[in-house]
C-alpha positions in Angstrom: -13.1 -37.8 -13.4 -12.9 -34.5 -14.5 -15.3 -33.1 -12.4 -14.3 -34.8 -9.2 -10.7 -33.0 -10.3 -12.8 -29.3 -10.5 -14.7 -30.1 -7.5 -11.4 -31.1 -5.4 -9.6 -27.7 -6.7 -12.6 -25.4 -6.5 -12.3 -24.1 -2.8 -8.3 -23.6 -3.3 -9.3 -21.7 -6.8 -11.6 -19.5 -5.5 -9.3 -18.2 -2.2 -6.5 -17.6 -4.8 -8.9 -15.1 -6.9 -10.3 -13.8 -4.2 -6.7 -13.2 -2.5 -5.7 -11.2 -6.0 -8.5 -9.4 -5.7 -8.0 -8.2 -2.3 -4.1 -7.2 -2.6 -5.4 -4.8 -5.2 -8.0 -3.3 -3.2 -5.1 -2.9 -0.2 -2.8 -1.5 -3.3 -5.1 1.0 -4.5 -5.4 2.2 -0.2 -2.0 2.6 0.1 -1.2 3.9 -3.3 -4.6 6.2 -2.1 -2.9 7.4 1.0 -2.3 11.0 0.5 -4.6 11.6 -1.5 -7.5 14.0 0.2 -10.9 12.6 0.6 -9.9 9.0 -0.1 -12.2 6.4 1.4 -9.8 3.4 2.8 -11.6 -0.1 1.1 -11.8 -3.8 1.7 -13.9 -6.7 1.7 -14.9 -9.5 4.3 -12.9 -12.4 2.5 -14.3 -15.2 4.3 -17.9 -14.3 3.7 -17.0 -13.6 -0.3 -15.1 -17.1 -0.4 -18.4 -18.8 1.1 -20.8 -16.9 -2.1 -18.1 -17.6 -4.6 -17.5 -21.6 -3.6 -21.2 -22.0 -3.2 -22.2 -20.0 -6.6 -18.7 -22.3 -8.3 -17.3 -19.0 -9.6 -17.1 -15.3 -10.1 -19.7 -13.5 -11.0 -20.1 -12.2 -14.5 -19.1 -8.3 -13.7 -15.5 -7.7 -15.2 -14.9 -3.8 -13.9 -16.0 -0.7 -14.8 -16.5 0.5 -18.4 -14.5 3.6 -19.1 -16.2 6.1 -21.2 -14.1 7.3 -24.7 -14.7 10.4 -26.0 -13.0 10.1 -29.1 -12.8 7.2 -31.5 -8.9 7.0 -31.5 -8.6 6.8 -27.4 -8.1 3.2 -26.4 -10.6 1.4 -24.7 -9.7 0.5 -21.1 -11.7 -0.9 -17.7 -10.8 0.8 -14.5 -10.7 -1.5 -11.2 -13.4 -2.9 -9.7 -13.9 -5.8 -7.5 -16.5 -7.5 -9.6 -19.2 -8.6 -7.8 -17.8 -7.9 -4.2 -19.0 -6.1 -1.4 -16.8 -3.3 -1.0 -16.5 -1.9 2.5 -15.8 1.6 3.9 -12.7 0.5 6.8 -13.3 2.9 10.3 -10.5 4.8 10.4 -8.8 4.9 14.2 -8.1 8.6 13.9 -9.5 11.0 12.2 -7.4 13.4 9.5 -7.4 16.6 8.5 -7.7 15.8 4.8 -10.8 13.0 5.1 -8.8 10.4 3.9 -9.3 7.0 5.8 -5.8 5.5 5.3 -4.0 4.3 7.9 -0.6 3.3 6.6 0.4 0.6 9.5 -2.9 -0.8 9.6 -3.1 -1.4 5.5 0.6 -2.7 5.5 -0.1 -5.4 7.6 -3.3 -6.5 5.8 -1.4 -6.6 2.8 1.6 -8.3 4.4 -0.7 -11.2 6.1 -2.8 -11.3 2.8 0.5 -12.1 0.7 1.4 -15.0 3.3 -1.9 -16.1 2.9 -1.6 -16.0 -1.0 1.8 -18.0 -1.1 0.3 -20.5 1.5 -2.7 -21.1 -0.6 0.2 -21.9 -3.6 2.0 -23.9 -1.2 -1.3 -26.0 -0.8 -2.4 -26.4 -4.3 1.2 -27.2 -5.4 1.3 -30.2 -2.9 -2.2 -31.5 -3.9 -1.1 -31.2 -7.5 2.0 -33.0 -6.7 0.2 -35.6 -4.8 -2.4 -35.9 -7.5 0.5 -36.9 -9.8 2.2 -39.5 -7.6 -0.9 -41.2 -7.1 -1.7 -41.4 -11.1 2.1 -42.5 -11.9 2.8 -46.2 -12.4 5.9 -47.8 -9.9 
């Protein structure tokens, strides 16, 4: 039973994680935008969903160890999209500074990937809720 309730949930899972992960790759372009050299990022989400529902899960990667060069510093993990394909994103025009940004272009990906995130809530909620009508006694 259990299973059939993992297997039912998996595909909905997975585009949620996958959707987090991408709004912080967009965050980290536009928080990136001014700054020289920057390489805009993303990842082609519906190839990544296909690998992670077919390999059931993430893979084991959690970010990128930060070196410490003294004993007392904390220890932190910057950013990473673990396990993804990271791509380079063709800038339209070229800039002075290198940087890849383009502000209009990486506001409505992350606009359109929000919608997409509440809409993947939106679904899980109302299988969930469905899930629970069907198991409650009239």
């Amino acid at each position: 039973m259990i299973d059939q309730l993992e297997a039912a949930f998996n595909y909905h899972q997975q585009a949620l994680g996958l959707r987090q992960e991408r709004h912080k790759v967009l965050a980290s372009n536009i928080a990136n935008a001014d700054t020289p050299n920057y390489k805009a990022r993303d990842f082609d989400f519906a190839s990544e969903l296909k690998k992670a529902v077919e390999h059931g899960g993430r893979s084991s990667g959690g970010g990128l160890a930060l070196a410490r060069t003294a004993d007392r510093h904390l220890a932190g993990q910057a950013f990473s999209a673990p396990g993804r394909d990271l791509l380079y994103r063709v800038p339209a025009q070229p800039s002075l500074d290198g940087n890849t940004v383009d502000m209009d272009r990486e506001r409505t990906a992350f606009a359109d990937n929000a919608v997409r995130y509440q809409a993947a809530l939106t679904i899980i909620n109302s299988r969930i809720q469905g899930l629970k009508n069907a198991m409650q006694s009239e």
